[in-house]
C-alpha positions as CSV (number, residue, x, y, z in Angstrom):
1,X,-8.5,21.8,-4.7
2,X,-8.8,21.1,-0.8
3,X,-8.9,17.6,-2.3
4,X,-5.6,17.6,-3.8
5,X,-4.2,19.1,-0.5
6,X,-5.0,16.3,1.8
7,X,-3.7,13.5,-0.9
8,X,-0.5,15.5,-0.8
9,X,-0.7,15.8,3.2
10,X,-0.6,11.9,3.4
11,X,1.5,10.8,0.6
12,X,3.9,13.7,2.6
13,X,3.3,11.7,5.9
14,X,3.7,8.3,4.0
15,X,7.1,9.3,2.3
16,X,8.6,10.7,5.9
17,X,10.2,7.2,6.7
18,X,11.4,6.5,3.6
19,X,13.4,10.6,3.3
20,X,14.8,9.3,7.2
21,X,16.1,6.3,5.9
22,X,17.9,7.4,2.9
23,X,19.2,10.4,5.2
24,X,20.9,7.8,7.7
25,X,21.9,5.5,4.7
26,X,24.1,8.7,3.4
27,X,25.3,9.3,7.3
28,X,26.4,5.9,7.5
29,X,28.3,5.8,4.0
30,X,29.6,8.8,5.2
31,X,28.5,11.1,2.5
32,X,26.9,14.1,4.7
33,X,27.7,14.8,8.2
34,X,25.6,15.0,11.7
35,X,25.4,18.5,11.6
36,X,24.0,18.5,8.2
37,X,21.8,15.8,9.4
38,X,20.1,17.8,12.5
39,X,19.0,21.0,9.5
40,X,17.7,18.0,7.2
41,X,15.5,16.8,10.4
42,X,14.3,20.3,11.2
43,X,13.4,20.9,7.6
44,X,12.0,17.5,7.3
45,X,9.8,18.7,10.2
46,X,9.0,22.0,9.1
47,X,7.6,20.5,5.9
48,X,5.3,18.1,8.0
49,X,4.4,21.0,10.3
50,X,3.6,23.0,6.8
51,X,1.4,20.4,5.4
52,X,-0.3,19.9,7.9
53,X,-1.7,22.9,8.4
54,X,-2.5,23.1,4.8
55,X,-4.3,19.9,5.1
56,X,-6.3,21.9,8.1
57,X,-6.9,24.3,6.0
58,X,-8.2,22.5,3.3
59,X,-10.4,20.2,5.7
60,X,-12.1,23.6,6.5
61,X,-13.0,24.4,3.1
62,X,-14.3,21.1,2.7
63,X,-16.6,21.3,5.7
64,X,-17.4,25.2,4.4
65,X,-18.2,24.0,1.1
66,X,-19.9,21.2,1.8
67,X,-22.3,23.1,4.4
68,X,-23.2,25.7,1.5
69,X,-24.2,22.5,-0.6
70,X,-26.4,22.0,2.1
71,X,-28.1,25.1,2.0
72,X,-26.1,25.9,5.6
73,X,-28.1,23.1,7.6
């Protein structure tokens, strides 16, 4: 599972330019407004901010997991 969390963390971080451009396409052709534009970049960073610490998260249970594999060495 913590596995499945990081792939999603960085497919997330990889997909971040791509959501900014599309979001200043539709400013430019006029088809949302700057107001509407500073929510999407707060939620945009929310998200990050979100997966990341599920990717923390999930990098703990890793280590825990893999230190019980270990016999706690």
């Amino acid at each position: 599972m913590s596995e499945k969390v990081i792939r999603m963390s960085v497919q997330f971080e990889e997909l971040i330019p791509e959501l900014k451009k599309r979001h200043i396409k539709r400013l430019r052709n006029g088809k949302c407004k700057i107001q509407s534009g500073f929510l999407w970049q707060d939620l945009l960073m929310n998200y990050k901010k979100i997966f990341e610490h599920y990717r923390n998260i999930a990098l703990g249970i890793r280590g825990l997991n893999e230190e019980n594999q270990d016999g706690g060495k």
